[in-house]
N, C-alpha and C positions, 0 to 999 in steps of 0.2 A: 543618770550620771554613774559612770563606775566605778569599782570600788578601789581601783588604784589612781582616778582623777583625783577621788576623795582624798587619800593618802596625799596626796602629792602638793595638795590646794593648805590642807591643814599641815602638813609637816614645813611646807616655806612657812606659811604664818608662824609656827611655834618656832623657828628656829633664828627668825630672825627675831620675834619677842627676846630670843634668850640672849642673840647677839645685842639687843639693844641697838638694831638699825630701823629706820622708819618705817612704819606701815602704815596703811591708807585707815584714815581714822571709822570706827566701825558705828554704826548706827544709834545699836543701843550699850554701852556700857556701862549704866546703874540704871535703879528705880527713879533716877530724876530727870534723864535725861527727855523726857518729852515735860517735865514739869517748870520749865524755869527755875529761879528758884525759890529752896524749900529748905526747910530745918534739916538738917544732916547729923550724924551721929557722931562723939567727937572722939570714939575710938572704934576700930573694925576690928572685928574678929574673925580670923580666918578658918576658911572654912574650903571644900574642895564639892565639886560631883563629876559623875564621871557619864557623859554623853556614849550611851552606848551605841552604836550602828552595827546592825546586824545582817551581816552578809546571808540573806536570801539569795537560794538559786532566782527566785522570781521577782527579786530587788530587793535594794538594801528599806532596811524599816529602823527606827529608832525604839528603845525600850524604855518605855516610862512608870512611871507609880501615880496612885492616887492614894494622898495622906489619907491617915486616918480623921474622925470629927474630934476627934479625945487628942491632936496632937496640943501643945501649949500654943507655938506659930505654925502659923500654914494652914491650920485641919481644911482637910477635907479638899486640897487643890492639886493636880497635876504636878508633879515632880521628875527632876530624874536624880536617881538614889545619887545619894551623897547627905556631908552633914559637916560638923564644924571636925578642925583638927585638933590629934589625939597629940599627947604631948613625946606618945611613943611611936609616930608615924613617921616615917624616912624624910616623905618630901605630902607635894598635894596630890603628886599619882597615889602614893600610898595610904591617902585618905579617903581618895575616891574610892579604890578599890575595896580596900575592909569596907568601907559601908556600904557597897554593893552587894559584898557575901556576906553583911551582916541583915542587911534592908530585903534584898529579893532571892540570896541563894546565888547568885552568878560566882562561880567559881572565875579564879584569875586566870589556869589555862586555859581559859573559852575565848579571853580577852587580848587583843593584841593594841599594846598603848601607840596611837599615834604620834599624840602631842599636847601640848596645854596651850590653850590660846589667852585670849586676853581676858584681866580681870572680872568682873561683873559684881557691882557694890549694893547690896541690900538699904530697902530703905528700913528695916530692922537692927542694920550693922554691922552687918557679914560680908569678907570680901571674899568672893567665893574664883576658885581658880576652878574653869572648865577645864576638863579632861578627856578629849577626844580615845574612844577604842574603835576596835572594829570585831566585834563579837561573833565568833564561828558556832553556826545552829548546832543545836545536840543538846544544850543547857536543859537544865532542867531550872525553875525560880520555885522558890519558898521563902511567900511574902512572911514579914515579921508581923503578927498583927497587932504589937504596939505602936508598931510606925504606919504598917503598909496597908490598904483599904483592899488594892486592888495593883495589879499589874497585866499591863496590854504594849501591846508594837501598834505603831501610826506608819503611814509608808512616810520617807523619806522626800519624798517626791510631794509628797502635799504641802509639806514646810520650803521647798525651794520654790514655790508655786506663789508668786507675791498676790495673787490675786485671792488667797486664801489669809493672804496679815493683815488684820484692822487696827485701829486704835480705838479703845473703849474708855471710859471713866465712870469714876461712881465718885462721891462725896466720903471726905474723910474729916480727919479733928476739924471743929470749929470752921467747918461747912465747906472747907476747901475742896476743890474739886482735883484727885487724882486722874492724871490719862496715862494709859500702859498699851503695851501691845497683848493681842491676843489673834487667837490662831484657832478656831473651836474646832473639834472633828467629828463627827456625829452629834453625840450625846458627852462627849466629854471637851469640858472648857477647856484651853489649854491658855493663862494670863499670866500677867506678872514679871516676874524674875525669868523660869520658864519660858518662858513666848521671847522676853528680852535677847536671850541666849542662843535660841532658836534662830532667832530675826539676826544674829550675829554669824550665827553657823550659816545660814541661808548668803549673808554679804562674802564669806571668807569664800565658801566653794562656788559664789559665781562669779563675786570679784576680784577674788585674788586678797 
């Protein structure tokens, strides 16, 4: 896929989000939607990340983190930098972006904001607004290492690949049983919120 199909698939999405006209409902938009239901939290906190894609000459790749074990939520799972919003942040592009250069070092002019797509609600509590960029190589990342474990690019093309999205579960409070998506790539899990987003970015750029 190239990297002005991209642009063109997520910037309808984000623009008619903003108009508030209809769009095809997306997959996964929280941690419950494979769960029936489930206890929900009865206030969200907002929160932003910013989905980087990073235009390789030899394809685009997405730019992800792996938390640290010492984080309080998350340790130790696949992310992509972002985090709750600052009370001194313009909007949720401006939250993605600070904790990008705060999380990995991505400077903003490396970043070209597409768009924001649709919500994505944490079973934590977090309504997190994805923040499509399109990232020009040259960057250099400087993970933070009270947040960041690890930072790596997965290609693009493995997450439009439906044959690579499963559905996993494990047991959670008082024995119930969680199912999410996940997406693994080698040696690194990629579940959860993460995968959810992914599995949404994956419906926008083939479905429209």
């Amino acid at each position: 896929m190239t990297v002005d199909e991209i642009v063109g698939r997520v910037r309808e999405r984000s623009t008619r989000l903003a108009s508030g006209l209809p769009v095809p409902h997306l997959p996964a938009d929280n941690d419950f939607s494979l769960n029936g239901v489930m206890p929900v939290p009865d206030k969200w906190r907002p929160a932003a990340v910013l989905i980087p894609l990073v235009n390789h000459a030899s394809g685009v790749t997405v730019l992800l983190t792996q938390r640290t074990e010492e984080m309080p939520s998350h340790a130790g799972q696949v992310a992509f930098p972002g985090g709750r919003r600052d009370e001194h942040d313009v909007d949720a592009t401006d939250t993605a972006l600070r904790e990008a250069e705060e999380e990995v070092g991505l400077a903003r002019h490396f970043v070209e904001v597409v768009g924001a797509v649709d919500l994505y609600r944490t079973g934590t509590g977090y309504e997190i607004t994805p923040v499509v960029g399109i990232v020009t190589p040259g960057f250099t990342t400087r993970a933070d290492p009270r947040e960041v474990a690890d930072v790596f690019e997965v290609p693009l093309a493995h997450f439009l690949d439906e044959r690579n999205h499963r559905i996993d579960s494990r047991k959670v409070a008082e024995g119930r049983e969680r199912r999410f998506y996940a997406m693994p790539y080698g040696e690194r899990y990629i579940w959860g919120a993460t995968a959810g987003m992914l599995k949404n970015l994956q419906f926008i750029l083939t479905n429209g």
